[in-house]
PyMOL CGO cylinders between C-alpha atoms (Angstrom):
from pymol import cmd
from pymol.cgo import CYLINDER

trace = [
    CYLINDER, 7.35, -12.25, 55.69, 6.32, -12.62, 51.66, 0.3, 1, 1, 1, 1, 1, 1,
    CYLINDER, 6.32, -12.62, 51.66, 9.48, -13.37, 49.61, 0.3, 1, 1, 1, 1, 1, 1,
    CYLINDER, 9.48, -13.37, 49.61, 9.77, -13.38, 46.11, 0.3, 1, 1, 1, 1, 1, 1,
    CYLINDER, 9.77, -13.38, 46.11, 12.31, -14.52, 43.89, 0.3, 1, 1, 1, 1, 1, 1,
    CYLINDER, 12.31, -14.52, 43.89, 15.13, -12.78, 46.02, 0.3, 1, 1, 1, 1, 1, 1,
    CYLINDER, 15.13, -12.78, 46.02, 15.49, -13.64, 49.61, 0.3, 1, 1, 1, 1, 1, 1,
    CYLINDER, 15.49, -13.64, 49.61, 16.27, -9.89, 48.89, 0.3, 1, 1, 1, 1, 1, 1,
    CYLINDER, 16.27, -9.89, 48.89, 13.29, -8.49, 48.61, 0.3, 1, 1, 1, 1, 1, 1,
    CYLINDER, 13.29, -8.49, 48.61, 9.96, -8.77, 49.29, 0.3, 1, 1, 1, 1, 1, 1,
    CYLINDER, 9.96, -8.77, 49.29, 7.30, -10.50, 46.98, 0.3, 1, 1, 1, 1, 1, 1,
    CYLINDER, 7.30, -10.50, 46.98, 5.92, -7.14, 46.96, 0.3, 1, 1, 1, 1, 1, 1,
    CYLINDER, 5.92, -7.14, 46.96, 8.83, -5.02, 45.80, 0.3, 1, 1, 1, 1, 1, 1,
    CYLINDER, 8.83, -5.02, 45.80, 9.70, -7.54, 43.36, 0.3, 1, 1, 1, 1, 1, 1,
    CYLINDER, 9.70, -7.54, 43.36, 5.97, -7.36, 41.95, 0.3, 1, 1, 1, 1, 1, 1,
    CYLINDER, 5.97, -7.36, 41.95, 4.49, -3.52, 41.92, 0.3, 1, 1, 1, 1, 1, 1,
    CYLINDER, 4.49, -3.52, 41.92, 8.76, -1.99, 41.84, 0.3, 1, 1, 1, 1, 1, 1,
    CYLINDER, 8.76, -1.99, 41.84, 11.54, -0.98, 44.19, 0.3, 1, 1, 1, 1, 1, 1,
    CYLINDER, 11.54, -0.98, 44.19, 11.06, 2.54, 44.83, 0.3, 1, 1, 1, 1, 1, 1,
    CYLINDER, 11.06, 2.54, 44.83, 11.55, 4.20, 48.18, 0.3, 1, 1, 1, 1, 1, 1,
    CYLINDER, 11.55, 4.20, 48.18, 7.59, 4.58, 48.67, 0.3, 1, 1, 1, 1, 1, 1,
    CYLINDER, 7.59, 4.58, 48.67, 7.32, 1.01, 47.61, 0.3, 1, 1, 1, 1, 1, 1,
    CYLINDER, 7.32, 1.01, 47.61, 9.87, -0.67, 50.47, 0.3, 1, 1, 1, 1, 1, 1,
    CYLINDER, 9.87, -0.67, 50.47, 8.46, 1.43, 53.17, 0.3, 1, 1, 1, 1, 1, 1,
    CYLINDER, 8.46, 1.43, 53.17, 4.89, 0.14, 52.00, 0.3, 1, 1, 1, 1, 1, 1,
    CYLINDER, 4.89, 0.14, 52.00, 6.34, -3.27, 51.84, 0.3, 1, 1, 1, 1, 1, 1,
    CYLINDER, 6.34, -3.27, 51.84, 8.08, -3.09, 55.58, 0.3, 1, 1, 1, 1, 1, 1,
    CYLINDER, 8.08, -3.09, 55.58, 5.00, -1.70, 57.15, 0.3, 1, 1, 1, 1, 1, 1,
    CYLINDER, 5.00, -1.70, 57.15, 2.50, -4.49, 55.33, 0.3, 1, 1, 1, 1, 1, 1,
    CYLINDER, 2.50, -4.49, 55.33, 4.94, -7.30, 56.52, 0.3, 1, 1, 1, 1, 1, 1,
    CYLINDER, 4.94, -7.30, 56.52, 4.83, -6.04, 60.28, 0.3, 1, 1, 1, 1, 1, 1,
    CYLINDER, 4.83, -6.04, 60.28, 1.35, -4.20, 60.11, 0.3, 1, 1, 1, 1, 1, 1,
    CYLINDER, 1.35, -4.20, 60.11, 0.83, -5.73, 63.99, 0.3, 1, 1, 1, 1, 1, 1,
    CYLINDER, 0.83, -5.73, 63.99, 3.58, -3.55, 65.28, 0.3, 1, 1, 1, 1, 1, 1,
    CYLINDER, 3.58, -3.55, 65.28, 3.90, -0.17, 65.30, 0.3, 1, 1, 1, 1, 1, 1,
    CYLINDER, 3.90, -0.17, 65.30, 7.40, 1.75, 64.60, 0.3, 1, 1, 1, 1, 1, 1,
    CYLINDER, 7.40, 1.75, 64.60, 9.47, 5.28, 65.02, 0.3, 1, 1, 1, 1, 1, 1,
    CYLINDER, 9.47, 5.28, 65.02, 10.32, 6.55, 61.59, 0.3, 1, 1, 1, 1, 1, 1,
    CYLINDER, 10.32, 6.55, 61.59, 13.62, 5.90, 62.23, 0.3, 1, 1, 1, 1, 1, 1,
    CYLINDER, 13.62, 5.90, 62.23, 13.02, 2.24, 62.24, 0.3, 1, 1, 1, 1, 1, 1,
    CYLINDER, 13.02, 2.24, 62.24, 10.87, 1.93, 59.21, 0.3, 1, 1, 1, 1, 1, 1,
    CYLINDER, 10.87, 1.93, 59.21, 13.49, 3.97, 57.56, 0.3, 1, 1, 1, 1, 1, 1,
    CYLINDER, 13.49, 3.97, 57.56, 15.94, 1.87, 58.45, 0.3, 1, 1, 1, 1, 1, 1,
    CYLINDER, 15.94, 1.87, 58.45, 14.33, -1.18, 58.15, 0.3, 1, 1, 1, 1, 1, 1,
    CYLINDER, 14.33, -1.18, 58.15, 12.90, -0.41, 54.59, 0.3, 1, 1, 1, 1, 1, 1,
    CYLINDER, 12.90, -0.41, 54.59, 16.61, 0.69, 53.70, 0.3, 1, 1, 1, 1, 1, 1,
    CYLINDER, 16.61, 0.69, 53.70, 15.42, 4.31, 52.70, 0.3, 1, 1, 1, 1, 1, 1,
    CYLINDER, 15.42, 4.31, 52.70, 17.31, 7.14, 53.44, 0.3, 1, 1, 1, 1, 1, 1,
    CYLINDER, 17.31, 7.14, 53.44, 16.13, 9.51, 56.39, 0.3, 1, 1, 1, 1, 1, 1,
    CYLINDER, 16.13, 9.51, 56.39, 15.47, 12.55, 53.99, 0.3, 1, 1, 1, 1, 1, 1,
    CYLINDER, 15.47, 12.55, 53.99, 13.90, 9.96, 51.42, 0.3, 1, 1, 1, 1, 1, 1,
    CYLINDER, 13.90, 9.96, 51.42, 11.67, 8.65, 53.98, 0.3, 1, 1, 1, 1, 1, 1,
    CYLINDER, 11.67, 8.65, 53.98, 10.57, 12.30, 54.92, 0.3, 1, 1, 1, 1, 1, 1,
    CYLINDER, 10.57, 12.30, 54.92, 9.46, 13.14, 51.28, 0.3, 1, 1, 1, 1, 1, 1,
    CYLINDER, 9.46, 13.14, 51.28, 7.77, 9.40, 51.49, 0.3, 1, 1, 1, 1, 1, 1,
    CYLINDER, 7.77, 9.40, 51.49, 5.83, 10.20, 54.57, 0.3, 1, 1, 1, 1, 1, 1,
    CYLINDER, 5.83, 10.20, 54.57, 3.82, 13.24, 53.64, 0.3, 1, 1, 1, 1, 1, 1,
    CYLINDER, 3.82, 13.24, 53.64, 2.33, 11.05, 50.58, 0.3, 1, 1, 1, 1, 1, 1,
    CYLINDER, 2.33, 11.05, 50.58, 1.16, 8.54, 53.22, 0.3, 1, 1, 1, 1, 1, 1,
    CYLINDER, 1.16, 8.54, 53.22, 0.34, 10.88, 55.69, 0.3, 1, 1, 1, 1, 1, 1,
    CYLINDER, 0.34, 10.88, 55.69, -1.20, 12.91, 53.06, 0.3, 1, 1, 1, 1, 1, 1,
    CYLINDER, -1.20, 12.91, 53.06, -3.44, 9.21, 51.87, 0.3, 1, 1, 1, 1, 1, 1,
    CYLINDER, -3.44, 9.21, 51.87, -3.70, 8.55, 55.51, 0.3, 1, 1, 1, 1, 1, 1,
    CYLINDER, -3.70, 8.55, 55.51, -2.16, 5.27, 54.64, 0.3, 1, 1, 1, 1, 1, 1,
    CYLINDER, -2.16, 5.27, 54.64, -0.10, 5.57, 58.31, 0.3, 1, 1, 1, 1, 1, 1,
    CYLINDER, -0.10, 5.57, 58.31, -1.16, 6.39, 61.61, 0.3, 1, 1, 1, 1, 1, 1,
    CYLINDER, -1.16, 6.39, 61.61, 0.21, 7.70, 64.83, 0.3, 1, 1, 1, 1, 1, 1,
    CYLINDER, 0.21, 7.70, 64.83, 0.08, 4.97, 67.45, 0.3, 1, 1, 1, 1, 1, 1,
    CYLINDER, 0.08, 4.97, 67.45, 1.85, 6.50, 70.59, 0.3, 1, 1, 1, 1, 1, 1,
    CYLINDER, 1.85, 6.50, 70.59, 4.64, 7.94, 71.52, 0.3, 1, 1, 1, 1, 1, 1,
    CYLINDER, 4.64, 7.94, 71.52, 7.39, 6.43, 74.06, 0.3, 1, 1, 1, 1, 1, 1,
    CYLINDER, 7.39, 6.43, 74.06, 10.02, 9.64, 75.02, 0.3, 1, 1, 1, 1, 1, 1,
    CYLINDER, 10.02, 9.64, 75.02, 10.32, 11.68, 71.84, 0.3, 1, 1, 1, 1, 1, 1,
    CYLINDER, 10.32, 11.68, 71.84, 9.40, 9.14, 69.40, 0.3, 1, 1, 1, 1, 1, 1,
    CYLINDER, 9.40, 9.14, 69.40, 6.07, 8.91, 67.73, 0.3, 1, 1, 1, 1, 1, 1,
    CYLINDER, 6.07, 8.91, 67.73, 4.78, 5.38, 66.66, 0.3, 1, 1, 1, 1, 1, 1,
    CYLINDER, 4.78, 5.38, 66.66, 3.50, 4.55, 63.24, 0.3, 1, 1, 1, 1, 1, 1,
    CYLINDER, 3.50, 4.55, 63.24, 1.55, 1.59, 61.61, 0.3, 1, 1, 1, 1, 1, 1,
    CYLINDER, 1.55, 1.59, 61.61, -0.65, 1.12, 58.79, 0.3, 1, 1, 1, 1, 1, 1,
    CYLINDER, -0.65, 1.12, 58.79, -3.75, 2.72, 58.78, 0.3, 1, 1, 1, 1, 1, 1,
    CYLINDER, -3.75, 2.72, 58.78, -6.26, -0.37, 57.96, 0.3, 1, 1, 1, 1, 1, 1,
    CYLINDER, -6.26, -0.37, 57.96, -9.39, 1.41, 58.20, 0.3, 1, 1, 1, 1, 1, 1,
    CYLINDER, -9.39, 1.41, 58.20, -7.90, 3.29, 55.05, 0.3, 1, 1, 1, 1, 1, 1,
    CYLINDER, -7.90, 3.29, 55.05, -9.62, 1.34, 51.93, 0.3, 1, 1, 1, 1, 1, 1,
    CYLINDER, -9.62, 1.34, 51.93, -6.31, 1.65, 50.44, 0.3, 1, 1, 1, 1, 1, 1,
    CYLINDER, -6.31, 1.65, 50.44, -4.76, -0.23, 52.71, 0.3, 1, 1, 1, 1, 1, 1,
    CYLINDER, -4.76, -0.23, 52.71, -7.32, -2.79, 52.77, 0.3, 1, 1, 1, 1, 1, 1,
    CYLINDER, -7.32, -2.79, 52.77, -6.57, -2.73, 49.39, 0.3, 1, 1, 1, 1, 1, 1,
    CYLINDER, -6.57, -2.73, 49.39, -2.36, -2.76, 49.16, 0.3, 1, 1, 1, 1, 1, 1,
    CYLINDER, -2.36, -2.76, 49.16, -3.15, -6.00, 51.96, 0.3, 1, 1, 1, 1, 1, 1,
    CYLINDER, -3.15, -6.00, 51.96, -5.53, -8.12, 49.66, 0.3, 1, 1, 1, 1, 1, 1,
    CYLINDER, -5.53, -8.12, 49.66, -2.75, -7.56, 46.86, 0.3, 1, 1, 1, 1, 1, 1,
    CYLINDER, -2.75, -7.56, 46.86, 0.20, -8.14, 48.96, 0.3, 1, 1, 1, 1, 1, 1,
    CYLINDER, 0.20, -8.14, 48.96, -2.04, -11.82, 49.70, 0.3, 1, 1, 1, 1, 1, 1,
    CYLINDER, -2.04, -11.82, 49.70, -2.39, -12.49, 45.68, 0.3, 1, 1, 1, 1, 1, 1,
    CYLINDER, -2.39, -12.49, 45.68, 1.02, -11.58, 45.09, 0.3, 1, 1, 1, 1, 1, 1,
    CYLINDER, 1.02, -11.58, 45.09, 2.56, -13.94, 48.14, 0.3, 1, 1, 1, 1, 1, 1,
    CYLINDER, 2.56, -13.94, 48.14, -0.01, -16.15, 46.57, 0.3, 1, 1, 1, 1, 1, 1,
    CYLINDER, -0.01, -16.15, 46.57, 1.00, -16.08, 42.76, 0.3, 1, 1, 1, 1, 1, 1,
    CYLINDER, 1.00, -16.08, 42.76, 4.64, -16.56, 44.18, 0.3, 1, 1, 1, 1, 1, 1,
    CYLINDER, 4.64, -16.56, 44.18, 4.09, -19.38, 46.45, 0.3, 1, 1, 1, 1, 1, 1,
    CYLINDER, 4.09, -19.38, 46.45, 2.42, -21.08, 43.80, 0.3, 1, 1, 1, 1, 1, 1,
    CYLINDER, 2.42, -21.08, 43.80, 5.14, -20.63, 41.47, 0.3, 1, 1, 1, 1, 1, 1,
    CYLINDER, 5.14, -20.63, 41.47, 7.94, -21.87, 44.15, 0.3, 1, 1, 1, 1, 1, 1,
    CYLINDER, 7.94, -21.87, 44.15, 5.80, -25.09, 44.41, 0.3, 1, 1, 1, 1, 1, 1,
    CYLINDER, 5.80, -25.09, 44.41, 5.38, -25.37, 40.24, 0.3, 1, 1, 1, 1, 1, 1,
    CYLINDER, 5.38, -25.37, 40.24, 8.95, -25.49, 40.02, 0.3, 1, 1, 1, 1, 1, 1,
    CYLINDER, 8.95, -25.49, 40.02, 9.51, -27.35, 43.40, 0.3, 1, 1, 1, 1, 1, 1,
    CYLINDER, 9.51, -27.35, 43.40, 7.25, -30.12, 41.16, 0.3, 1, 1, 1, 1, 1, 1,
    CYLINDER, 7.25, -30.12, 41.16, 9.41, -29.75, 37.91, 0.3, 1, 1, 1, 1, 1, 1,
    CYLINDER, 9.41, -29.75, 37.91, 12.22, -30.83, 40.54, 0.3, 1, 1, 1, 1, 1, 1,
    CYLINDER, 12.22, -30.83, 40.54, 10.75, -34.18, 41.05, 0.3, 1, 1, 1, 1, 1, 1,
    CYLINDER, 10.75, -34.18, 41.05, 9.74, -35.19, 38.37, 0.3, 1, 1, 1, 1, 1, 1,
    CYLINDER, 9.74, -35.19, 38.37, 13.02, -34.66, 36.76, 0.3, 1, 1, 1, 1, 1, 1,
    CYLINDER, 13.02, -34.66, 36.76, 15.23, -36.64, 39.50, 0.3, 1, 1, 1, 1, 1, 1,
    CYLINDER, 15.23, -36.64, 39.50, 12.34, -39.46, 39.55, 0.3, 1, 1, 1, 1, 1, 1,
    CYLINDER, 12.34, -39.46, 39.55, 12.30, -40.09, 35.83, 0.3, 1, 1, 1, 1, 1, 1,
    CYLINDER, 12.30, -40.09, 35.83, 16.10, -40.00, 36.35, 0.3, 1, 1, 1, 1, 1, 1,
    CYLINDER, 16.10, -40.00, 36.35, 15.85, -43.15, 38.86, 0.3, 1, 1, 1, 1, 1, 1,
    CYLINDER, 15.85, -43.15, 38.86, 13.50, -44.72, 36.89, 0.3, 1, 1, 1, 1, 1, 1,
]
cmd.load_cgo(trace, "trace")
C-alpha cells in the first residue's frame, strides 16, 4: 500500500486531494488484484453508502470499474485496466509512491548525517 506523509492516508489522497471520488480511486488502485462488493470499497475507502452511490455512476459512467462476479446478491467490482484512464491514474499512483519514497529516504539521509557529525 503507497503511504504518504500520514500513515493516514494514502500517497495518493495526500497528492491529487481527499474527496470521496478520490479515496475510493485510491482503495481500488491499492488492491486492483482483488475484486470487492460496494459495500466493502465503501467501507474500506471510508465513504458513506449514499456518497459512494453518487461516486459510482461517475466511474461506471468512465468505465473506470468493472463487474467481476457476483457471489449471492453481491456484485464484484475492480478497476477496469483496459480503461486508458486507469492505465493512466496507475502510472501516476507509481510517480507519486515514487516522489514520496524518495522524499522519506532524503530525509531518512538528513538523519544521518546529523547524528554522525554529532559523534564525530
Amino acid at each position: 500500500m503507497s503511504r504518504g506523509p500520514s500513515s493516514e492516508q494514502s500517497s495518493f489522497v495526500s497528492a491529487i486531494g481527499n474527496t470521496p471520488f478520490i479515496r475510493v480511486i485510491s482503495f481500488l488502485l491499492e488492491n486492483r488484484i482483488f475484486d470487492y462488493s460496494k459495500t466493502d470499497i465503501a467501507k474500506n475507502a471510508e465513504v458513506g453508502w449514499s456518497t459512494l452511490h453518487r461516486v459510482w455512476k461517475k466511474l461506471e459512467e468512465l468505465n473506470i470499474v468493472k463487474q467481476t462476479r457476483t457471489v449471492g446478491k453481491s456484485k464484484m467490482y475492480k478497476l477496469n485496466e483496459k480503461n486508458p484512464i486507469v492505465r493512466k491514474m496507475i502510472e501516476i499512483d507509481a510517480k507519486i509512491s515514487e516522489y514520496y519514497a524518495d522524499k522519506i529516504a532524503e530525509n531518512e539521509l538528513k538523519i544521518l548525517r546529523i547524528k554522525n557529525k554529532k559523534i564525530i
